[in-house]
N, C-alpha and C positions, 0 to 999 in steps of 0.2 A: 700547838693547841691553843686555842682561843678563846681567854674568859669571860663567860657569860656577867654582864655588868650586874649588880649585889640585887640592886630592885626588882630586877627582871625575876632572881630568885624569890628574892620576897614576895615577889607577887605570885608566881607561880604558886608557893606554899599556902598564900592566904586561902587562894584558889582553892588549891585541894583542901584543906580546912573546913573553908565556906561547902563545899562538895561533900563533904564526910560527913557534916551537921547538919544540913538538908537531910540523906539520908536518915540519920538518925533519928531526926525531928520526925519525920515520914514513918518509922516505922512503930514510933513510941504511942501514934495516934489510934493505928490499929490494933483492934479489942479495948477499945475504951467502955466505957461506962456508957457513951451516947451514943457509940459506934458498936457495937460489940460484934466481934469474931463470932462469924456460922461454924460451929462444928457438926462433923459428919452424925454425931449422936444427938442432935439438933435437928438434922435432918430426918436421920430413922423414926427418931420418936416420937416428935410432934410434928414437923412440917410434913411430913410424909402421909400421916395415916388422917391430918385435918385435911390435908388437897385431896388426898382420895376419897373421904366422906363425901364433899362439894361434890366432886365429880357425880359420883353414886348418884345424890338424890339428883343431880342432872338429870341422868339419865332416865333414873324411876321417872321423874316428871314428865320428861318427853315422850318416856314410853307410855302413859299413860293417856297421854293428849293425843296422842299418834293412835293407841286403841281406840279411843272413843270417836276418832274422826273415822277409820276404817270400818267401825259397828255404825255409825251414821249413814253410810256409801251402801255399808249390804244392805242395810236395811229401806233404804231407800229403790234399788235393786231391786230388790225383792218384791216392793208393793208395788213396783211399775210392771210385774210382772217377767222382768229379766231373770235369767238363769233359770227357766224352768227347765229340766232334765227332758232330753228325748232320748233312743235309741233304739237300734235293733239289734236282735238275736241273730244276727247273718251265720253265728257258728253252728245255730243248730244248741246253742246252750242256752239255762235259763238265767239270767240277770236277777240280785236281789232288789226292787222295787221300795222302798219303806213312803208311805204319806204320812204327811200331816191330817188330821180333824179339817174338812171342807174342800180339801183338796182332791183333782180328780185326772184318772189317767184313763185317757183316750187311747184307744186301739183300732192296727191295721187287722183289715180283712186276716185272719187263718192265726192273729195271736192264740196266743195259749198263756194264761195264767192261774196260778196255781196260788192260791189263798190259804196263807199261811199264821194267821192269826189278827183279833184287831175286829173292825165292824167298819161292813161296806156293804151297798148296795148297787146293785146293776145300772145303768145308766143306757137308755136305748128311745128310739123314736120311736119305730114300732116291733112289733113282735117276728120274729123271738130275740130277745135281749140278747143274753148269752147262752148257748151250749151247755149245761153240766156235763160233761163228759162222764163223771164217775158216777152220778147219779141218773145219766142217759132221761137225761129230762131238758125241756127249756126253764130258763130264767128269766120270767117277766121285766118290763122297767119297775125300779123303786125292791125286789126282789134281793133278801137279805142271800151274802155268801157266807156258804158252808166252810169250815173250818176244813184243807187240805181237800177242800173237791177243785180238779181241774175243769176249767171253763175253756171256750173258746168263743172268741169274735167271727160270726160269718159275714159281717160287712162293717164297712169301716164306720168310724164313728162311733162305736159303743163303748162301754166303756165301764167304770165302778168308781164310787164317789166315797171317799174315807167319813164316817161320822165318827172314828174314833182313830189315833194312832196305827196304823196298819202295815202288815209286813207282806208282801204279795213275790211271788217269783214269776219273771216275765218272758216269754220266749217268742219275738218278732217287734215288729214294729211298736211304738207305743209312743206318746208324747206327757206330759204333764204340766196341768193348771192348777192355778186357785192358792 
């Protein structure tokens, strides 16, 4: 066997010495006063519920900047006259109808609508406006409807003009302006 010459020990020893003291040095730094160790109750308690606040009002903010630009778009929409509702009754059913105050729905030839509350008046070029059906009368132009009398369109283009909130049930063609 073959002795390893005295230095070579020595050295080796200082080695691991020098090696152990680093460590130590290294771990005596962490949780210092200028450094200070994160603990997990550090986290629950306040880092936790402060980044989730942040986040929150992110949120609120954007969602509010984000409403206010989609109410800017309908409303823009709206007075260029987009999205006015049309439809037909092809079942054979009546459709709930509701206007606005100045708004007006134009009807095809053989509609049938049934004035269900609200203030409107018949809309026609010439005579006869609409049909009363329950009242088995015509309705002039400018001609107030009756509360729960059904009407009907014998040609296209007439129609009833809301001057107040109105609730109408529609069965056939019908389009809507204003």
């Amino acid at each position: 066997m073959k002795k390893t010459p005295w230095f070579v020990r020595l050295a080796a020893g200082a080695l691991m010495i020098a090696a152990l003291a680093g460590v130590a040095l290294a771990a005596g730094q962490q949780g210092s006063q200028s450094d200070p160790l994160v603990t997990l109750s550090y986290l629950n308690e306040k880092a936790g519920p402060d980044l989730l606040a942040q986040v929150d009002a992110r949120i609120a903010q954007q969602e509010a900047e984000l409403t206010a630009q989609l109410n800017q778009v309908v409303d823009r929409y709206l007075q260029e006259g987009g999205g006015a509702p049309s439809g037909t009754g092809t079942d054979g059913s009546f459709t709930v109808v509701t206007l606005r105050q100045g708004q007006k729905l134009s009807l095809s030839a053989g509609c049938e609508v049934l004035f269900r509350g609200g203030a409107a008046s018949c809309i026609a070029g010439s005579a006869p406006g609409l049909v009363d059906m329950t009242g088995g009368s015509d309705l002039p132009n400018g001609g107030a409807l009756a509360v729960n009398h059904l009407y009907l369109a014998t040609t296209d283009g007439r129609g009833v003009q809301a001057s107040a909130n109105t609730t109408l049930l529609v069965r056939g063609g019908y389009a809507i302006s204003g």
